[in-house]
ZADO-1210 file (C-alpha; in nm, 4 decimals, padded with zeros to 6 digits):
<atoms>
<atom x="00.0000" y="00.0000" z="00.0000" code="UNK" pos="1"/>
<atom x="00.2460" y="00.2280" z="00.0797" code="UNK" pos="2"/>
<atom x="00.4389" y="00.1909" z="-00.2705" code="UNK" pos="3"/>
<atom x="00.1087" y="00.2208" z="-00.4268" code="UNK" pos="4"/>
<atom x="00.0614" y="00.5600" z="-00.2523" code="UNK" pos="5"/>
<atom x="00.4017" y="00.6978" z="-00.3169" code="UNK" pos="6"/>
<atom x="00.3747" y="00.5873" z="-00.6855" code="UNK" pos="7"/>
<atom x="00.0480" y="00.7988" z="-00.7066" code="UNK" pos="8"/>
<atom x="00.1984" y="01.0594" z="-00.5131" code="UNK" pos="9"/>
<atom x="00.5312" y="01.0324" z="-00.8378" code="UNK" pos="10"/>
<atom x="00.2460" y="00.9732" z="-01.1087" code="UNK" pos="11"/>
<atom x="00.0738" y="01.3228" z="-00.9542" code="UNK" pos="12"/>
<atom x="00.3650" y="01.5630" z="-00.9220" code="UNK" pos="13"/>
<atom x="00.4986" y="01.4422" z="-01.2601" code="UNK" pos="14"/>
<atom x="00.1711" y="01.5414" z="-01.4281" code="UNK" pos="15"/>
<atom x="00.1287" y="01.8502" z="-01.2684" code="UNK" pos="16"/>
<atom x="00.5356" y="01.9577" z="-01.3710" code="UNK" pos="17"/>
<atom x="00.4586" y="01.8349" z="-01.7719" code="UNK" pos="18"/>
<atom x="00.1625" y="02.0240" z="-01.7554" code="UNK" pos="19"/>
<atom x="00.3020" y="02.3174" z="-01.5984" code="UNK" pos="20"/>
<atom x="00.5660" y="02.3943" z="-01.8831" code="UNK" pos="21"/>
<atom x="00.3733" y="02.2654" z="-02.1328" code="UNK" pos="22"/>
<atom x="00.1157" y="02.5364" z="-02.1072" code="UNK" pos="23"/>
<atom x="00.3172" y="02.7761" z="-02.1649" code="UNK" pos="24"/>
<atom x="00.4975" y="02.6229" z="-02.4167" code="UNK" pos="25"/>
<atom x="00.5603" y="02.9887" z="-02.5538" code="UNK" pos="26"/>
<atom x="00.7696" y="03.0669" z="-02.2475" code="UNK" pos="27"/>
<atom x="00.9479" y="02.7314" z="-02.1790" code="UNK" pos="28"/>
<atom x="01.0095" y="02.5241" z="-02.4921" code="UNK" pos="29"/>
<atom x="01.0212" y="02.7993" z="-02.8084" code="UNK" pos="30"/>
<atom x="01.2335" y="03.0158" z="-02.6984" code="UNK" pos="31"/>
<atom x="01.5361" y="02.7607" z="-02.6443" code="UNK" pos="32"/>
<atom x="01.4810" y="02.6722" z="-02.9930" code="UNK" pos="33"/>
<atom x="01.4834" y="03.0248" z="-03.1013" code="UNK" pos="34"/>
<atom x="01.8185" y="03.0728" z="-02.9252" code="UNK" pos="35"/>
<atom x="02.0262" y="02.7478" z="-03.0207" code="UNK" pos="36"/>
<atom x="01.8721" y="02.8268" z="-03.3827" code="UNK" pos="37"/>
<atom x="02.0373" y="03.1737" z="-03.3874" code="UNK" pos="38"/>
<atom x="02.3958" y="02.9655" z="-03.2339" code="UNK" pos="39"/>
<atom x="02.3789" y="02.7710" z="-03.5169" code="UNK" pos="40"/>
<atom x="02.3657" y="03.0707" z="-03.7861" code="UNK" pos="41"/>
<atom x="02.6506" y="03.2715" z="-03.6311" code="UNK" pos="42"/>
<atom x="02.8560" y="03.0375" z="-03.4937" code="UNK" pos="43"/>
<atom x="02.7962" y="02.7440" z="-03.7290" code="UNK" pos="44"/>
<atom x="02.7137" y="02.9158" z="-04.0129" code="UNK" pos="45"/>
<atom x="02.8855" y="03.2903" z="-04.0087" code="UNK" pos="46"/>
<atom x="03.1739" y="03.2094" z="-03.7393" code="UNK" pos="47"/>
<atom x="03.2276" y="02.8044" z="-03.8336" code="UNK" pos="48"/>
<atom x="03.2562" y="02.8670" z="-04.2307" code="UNK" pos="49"/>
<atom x="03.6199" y="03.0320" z="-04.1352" code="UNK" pos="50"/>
<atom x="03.7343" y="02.7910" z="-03.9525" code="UNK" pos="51"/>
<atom x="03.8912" y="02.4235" z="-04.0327" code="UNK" pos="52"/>
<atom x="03.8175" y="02.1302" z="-03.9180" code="UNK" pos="53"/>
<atom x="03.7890" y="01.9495" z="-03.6065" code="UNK" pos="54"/>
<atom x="03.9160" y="01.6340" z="-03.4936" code="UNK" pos="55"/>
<atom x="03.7446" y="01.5157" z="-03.8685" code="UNK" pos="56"/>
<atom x="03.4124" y="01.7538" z="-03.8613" code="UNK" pos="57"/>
<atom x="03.3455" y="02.0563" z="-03.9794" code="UNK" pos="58"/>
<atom x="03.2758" y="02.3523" z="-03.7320" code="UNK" pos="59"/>
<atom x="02.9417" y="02.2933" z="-03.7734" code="UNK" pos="60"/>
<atom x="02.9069" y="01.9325" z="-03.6765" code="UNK" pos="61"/>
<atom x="03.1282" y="01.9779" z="-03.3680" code="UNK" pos="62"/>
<atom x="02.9377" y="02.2583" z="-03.1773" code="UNK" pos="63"/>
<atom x="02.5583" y="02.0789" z="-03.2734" code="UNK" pos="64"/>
<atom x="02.6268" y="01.7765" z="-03.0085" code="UNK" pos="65"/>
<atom x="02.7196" y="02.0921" z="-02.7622" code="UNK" pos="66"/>
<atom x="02.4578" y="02.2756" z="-02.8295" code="UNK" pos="67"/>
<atom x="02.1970" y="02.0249" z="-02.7554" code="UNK" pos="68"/>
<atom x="02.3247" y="01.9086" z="-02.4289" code="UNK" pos="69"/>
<atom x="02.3490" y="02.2771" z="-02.3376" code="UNK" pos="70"/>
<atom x="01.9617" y="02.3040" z="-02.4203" code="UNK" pos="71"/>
<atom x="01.9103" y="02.0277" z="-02.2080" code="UNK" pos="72"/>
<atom x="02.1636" y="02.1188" z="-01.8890" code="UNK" pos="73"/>
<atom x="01.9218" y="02.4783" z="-01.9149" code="UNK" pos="74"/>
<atom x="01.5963" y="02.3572" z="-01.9763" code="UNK" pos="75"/>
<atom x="01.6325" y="02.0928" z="-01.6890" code="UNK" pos="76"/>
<atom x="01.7805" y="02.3292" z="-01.4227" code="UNK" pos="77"/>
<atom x="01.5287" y="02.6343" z="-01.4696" code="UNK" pos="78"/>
<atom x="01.2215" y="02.4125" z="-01.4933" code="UNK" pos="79"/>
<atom x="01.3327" y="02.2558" z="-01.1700" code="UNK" pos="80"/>
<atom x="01.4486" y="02.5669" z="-00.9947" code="UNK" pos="81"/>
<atom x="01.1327" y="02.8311" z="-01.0653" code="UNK" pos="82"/>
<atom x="00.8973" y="02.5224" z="-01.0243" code="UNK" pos="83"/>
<atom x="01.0315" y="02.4000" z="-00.6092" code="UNK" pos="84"/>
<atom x="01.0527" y="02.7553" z="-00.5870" code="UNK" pos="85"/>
<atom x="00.6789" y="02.8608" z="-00.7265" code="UNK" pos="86"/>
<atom x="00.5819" y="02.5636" z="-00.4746" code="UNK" pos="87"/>
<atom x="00.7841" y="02.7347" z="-00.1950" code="UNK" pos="88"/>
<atom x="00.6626" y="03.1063" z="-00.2544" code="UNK" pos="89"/>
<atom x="00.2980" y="03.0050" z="-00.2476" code="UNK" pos="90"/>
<atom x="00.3296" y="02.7712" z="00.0216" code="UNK" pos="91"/>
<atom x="00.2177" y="02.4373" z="-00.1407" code="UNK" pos="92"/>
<atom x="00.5474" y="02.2973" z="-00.0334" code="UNK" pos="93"/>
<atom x="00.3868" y="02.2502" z="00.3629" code="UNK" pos="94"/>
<atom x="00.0944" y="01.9957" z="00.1431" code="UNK" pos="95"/>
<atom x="00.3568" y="01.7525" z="00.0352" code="UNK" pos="96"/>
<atom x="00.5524" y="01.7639" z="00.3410" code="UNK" pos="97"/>
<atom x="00.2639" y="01.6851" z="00.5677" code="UNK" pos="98"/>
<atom x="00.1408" y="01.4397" z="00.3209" code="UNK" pos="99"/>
<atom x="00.2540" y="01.0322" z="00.3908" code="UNK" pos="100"/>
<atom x="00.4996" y="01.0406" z="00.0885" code="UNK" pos="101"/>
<atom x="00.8532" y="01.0039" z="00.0962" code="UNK" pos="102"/>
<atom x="01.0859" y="01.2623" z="00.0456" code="UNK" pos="103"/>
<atom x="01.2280" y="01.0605" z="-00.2310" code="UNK" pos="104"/>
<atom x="00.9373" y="01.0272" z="-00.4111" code="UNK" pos="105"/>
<atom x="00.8861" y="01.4197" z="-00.3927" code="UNK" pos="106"/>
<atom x="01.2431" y="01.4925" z="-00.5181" code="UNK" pos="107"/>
<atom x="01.1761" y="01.2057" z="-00.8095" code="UNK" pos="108"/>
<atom x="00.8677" y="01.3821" z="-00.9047" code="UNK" pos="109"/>
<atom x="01.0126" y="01.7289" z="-00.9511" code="UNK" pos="110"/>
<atom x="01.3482" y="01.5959" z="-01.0691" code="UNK" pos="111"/>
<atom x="01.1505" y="01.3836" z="-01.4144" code="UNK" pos="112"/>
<atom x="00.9609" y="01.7015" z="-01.4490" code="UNK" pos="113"/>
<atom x="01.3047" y="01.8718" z="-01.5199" code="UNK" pos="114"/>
<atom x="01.3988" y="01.5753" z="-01.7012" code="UNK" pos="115"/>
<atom x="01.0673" y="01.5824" z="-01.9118" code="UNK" pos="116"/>
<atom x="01.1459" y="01.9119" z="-02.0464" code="UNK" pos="117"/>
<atom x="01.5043" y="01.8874" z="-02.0659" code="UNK" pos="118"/>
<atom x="01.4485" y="01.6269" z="-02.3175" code="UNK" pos="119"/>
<atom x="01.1729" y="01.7840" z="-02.5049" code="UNK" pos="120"/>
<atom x="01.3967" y="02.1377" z="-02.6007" code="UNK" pos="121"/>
<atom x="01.6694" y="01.8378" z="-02.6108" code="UNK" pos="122"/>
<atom x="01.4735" y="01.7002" z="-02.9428" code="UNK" pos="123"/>
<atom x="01.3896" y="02.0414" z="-03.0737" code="UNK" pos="124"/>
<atom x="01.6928" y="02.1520" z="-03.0573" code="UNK" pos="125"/>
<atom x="01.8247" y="01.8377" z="-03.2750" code="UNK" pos="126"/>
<atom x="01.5610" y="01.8758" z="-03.4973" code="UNK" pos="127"/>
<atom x="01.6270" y="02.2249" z="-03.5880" code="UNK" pos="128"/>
<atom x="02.0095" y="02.1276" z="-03.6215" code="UNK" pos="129"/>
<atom x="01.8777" y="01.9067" z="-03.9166" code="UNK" pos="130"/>
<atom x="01.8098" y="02.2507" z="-04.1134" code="UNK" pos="131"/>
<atom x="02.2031" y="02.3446" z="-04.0708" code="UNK" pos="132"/>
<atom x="02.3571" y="02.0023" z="-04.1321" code="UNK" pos="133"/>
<atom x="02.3409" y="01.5972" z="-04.1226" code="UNK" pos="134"/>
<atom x="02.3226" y="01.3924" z="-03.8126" code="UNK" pos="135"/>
<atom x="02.5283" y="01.0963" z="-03.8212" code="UNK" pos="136"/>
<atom x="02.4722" y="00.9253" z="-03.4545" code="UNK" pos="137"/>
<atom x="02.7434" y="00.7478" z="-03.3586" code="UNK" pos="138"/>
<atom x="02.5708" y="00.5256" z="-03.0555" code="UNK" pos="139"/>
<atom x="02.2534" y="00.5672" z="-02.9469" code="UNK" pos="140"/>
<atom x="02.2872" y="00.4175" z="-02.6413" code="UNK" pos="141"/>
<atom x="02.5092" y="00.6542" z="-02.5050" code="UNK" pos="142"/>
<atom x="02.3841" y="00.9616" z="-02.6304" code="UNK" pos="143"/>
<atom x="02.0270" y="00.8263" z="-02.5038" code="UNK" pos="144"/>
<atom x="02.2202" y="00.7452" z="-02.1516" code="UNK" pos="145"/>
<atom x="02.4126" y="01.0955" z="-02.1448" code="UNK" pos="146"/>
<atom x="02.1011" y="01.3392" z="-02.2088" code="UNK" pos="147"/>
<atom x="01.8669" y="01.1404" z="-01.9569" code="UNK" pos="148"/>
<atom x="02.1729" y="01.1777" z="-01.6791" code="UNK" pos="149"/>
<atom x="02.2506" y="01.5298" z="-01.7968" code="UNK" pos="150"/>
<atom x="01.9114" y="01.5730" z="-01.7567" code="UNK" pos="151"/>
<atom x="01.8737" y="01.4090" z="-01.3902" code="UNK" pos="152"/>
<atom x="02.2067" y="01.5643" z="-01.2357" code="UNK" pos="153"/>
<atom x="02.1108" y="01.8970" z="-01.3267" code="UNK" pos="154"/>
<atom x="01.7426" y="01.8927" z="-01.2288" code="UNK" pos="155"/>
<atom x="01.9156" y="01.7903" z="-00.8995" code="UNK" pos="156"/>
<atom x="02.0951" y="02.0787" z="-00.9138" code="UNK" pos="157"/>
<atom x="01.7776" y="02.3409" z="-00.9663" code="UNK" pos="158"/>
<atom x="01.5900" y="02.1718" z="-00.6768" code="UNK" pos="159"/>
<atom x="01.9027" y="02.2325" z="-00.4341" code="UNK" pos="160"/>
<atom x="01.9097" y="02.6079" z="-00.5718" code="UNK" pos="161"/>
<atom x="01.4636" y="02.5885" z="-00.5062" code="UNK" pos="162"/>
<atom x="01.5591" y="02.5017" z="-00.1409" code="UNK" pos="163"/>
<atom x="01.7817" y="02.7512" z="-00.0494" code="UNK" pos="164"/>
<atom x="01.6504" y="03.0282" z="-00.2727" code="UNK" pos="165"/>
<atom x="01.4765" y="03.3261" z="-00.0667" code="UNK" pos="166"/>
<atom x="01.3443" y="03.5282" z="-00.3482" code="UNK" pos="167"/>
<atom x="01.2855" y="03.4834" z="-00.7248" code="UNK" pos="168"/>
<atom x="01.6359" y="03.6974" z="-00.7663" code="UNK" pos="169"/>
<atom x="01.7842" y="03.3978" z="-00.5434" code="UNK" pos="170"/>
<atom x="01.6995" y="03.1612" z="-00.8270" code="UNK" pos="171"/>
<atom x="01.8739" y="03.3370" z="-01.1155" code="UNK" pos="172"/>
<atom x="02.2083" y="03.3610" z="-00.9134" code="UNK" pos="173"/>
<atom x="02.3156" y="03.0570" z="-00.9889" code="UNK" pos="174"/>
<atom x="02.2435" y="02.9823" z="-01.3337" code="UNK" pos="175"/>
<atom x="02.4033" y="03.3696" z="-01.4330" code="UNK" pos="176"/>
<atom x="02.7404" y="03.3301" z="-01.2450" code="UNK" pos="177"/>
<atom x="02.7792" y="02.9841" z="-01.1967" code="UNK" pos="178"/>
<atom x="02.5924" y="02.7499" z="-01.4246" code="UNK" pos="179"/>
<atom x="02.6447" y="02.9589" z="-01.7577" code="UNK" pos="180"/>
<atom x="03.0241" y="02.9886" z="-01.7372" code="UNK" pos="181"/>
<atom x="03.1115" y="02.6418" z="-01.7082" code="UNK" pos="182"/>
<atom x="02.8628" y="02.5720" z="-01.9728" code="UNK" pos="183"/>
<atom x="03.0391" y="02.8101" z="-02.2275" code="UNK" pos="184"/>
<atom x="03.3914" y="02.7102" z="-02.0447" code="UNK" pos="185"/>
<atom x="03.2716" y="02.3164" z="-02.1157" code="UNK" pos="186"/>
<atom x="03.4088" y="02.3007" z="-02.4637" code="UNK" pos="187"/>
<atom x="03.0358" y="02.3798" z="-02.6006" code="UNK" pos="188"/>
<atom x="03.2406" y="02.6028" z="-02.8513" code="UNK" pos="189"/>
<atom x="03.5805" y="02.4207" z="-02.8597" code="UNK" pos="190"/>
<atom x="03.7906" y="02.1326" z="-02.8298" code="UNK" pos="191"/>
<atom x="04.0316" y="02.1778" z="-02.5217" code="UNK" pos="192"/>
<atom x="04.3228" y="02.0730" z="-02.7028" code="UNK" pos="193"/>
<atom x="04.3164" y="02.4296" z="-02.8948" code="UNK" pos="194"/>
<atom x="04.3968" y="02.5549" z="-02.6118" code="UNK" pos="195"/>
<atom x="04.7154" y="02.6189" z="-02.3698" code="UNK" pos="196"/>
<atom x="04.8403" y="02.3238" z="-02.1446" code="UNK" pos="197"/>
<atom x="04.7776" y="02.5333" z="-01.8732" code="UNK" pos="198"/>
<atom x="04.4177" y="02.5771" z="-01.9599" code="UNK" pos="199"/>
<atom x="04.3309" y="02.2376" z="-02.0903" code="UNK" pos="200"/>
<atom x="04.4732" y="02.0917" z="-01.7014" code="UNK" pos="201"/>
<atom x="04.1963" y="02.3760" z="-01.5576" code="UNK" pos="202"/>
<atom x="03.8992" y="02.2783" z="-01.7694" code="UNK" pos="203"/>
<atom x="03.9460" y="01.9085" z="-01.6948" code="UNK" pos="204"/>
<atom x="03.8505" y="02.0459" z="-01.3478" code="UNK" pos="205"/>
<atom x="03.5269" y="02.1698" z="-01.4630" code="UNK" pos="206"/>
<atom x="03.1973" y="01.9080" z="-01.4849" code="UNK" pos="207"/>
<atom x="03.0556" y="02.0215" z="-01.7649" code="UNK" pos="208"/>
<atom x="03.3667" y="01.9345" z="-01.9884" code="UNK" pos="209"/>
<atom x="03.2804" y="01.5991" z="-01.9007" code="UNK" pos="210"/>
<atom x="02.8704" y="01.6106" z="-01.9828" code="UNK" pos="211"/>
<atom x="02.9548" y="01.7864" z="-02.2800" code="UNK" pos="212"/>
<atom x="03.1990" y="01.5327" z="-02.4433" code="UNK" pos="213"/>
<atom x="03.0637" y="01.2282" z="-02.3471" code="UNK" pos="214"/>
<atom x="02.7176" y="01.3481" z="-02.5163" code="UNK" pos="215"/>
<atom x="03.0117" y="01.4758" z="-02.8172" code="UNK" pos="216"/>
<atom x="03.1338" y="01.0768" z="-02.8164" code="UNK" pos="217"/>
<atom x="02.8110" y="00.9338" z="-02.8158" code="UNK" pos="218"/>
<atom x="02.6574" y="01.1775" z="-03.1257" code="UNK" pos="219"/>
<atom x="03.0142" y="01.1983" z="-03.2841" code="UNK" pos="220"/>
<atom x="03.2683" y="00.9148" z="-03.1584" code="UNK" pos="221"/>
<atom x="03.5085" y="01.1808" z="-03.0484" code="UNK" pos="222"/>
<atom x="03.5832" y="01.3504" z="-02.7097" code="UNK" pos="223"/>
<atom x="03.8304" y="01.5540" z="-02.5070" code="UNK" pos="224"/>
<atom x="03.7935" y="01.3245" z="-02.2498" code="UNK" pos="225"/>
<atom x="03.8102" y="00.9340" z="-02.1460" code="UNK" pos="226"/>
<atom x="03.3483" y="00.8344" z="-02.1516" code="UNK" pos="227"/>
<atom x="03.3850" y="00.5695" z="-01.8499" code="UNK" pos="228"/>
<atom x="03.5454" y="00.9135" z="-01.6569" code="UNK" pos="229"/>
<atom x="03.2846" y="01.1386" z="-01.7615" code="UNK" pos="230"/>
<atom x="02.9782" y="00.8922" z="-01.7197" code="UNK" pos="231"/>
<atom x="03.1605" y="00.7843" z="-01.3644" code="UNK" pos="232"/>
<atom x="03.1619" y="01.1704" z="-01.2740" code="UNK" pos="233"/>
<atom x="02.7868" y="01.2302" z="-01.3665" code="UNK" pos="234"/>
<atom x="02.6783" y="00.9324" z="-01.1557" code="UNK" pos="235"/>
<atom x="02.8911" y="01.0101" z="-00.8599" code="UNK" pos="236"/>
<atom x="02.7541" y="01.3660" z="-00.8892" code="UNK" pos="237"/>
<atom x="02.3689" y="01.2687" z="-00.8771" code="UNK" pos="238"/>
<atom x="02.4063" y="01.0470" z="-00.5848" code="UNK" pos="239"/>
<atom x="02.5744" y="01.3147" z="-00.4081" code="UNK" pos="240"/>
<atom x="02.3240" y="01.5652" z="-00.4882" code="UNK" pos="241"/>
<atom x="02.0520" y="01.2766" z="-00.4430" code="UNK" pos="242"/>
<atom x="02.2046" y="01.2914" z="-00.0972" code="UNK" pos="243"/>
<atom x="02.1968" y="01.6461" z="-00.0614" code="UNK" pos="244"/>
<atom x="01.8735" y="01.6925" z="-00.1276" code="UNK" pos="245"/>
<atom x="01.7107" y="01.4274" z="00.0592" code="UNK" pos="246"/>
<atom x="01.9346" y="01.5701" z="00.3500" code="UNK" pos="247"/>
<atom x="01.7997" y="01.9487" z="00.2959" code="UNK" pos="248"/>
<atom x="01.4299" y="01.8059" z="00.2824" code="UNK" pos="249"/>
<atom x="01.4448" y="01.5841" z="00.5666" code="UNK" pos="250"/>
<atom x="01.6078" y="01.9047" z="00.7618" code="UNK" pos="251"/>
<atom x="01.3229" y="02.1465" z="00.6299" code="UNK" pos="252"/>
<atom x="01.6545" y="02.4097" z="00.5424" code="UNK" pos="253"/>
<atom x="01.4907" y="02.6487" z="00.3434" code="UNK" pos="254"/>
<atom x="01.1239" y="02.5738" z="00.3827" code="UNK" pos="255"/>
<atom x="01.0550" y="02.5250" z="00.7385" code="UNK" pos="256"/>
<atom x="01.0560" y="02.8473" z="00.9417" code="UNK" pos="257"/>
</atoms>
């Protein structure tokens, strides 16, 4: 009984996320679309035509694997983040912690809600790419396995910024300063061996160099860095912000007064 409850309590939260973005599909799933198709025009198009090859593709080819996984690390973060938060703000948050539901099954239910729309821009995205160039997909498997863990680990991430966020500003914070940089620092844009020693030994410190190239591997068979690493990384990083979060929730940091 008590699995059956939880899984209606999942089934519930997971509805009520899809339908929240998907409502205002205008706001949430265009305008990623929009942006990634402008990338693609200047970079690909304007910027990449100048440029030679890499590692075997054209300019082109190399930044469309980056560009999706970006759509994806955004989507899943902000739908997380300003959802937990929306719950927060108008006090819903006290239902589901009163309620006889795990705090697992609350942080699932938000967390495939960020993965559900994570995905969706994820598709778009590639879709649109089709208008610039031809996808050759390299494994399916592991770009398949890549996006859905890009997609949990950073959902993880927005709920953790939801919990400790104190004001709709508080939510932005992190995705401006933090988030964004090692996106674009990720070698979205780039491979890491254009660069400096110096610098490629400081971006193998940054996570997203990791997300981004083992999604690059899986669309295109090449990648800065070693896949078992980088899909060893991702996993170590959602238990640990599983953790987290279960931790923060079970505390009430952030949402009990």
């Amino acid at each position: 009984m008590y699995l059956q409850e939880n899984f209606v309590a999942y089934k519930t939260i997971l509805i009520k996320e899809i339908l929240r973005f998907s409502r205002i599909w205008l706001q949430t799933i265009i305008p990623p679309a929009i942006t990634m198709g402008l990338y693609f025009i200047i970079f690909g198009q304007l910027v990449g035509s100048q440029l030679s090859d890499i590692d075997g593709y054209t300019y082109m080819d190399y930044i469309v694997p980056g560009l999706i996984i970006m759509s994806i690390i955004s989507n899943s973060y902000s739908n997380v983040v300003s959802s937990f938060y929306g719950t927060k703000f108008h006090h819903h948050i006290e239902e589901l912690l009163v309620s006889p539901i795990a705090n697992l099954t609350i942080i699932a239910g938000y967390v495939s809600g960020g993965v559900a729309r994570g995905l969706i821009v994820g598709i778009i995205v590639t879709l649109v790419s089709l208008f610039f160039t031809q996808i050759s997909i390299h494994s399916y498997i592991i770009t398949l396995l890549v996006a859905l863990l890009t997609a949990i680990l950073f959902s993880l991430a927005g709920l953790i910024n939801a919990i400790f966020a104190n004001s709709f500003d508080d939510i932005s914070i992190v995705p401006t300063f933090i988030l964004t940089p090692l996106t674009y620092l990720g070698g979205v844009f780039y491979s890491i061996e254009m660069l400096p020693e110096f610098w490629q030994n400081v971006s193998l410190v940054n996570p997203v160099l990791y997300v981004v190239n083992a999604f690059r591997m899986g669309m295109l068979g090449v990648s800065d860095a070693s896949l078992s690493v980088a899909i060893l990384i991702i996993i170590s990083f959602i238990i640990l912000l599983t953790s987290i979060c279960l931790w923060l929730l079970r505390k009430g940091v952030g949402i009990k007064k």
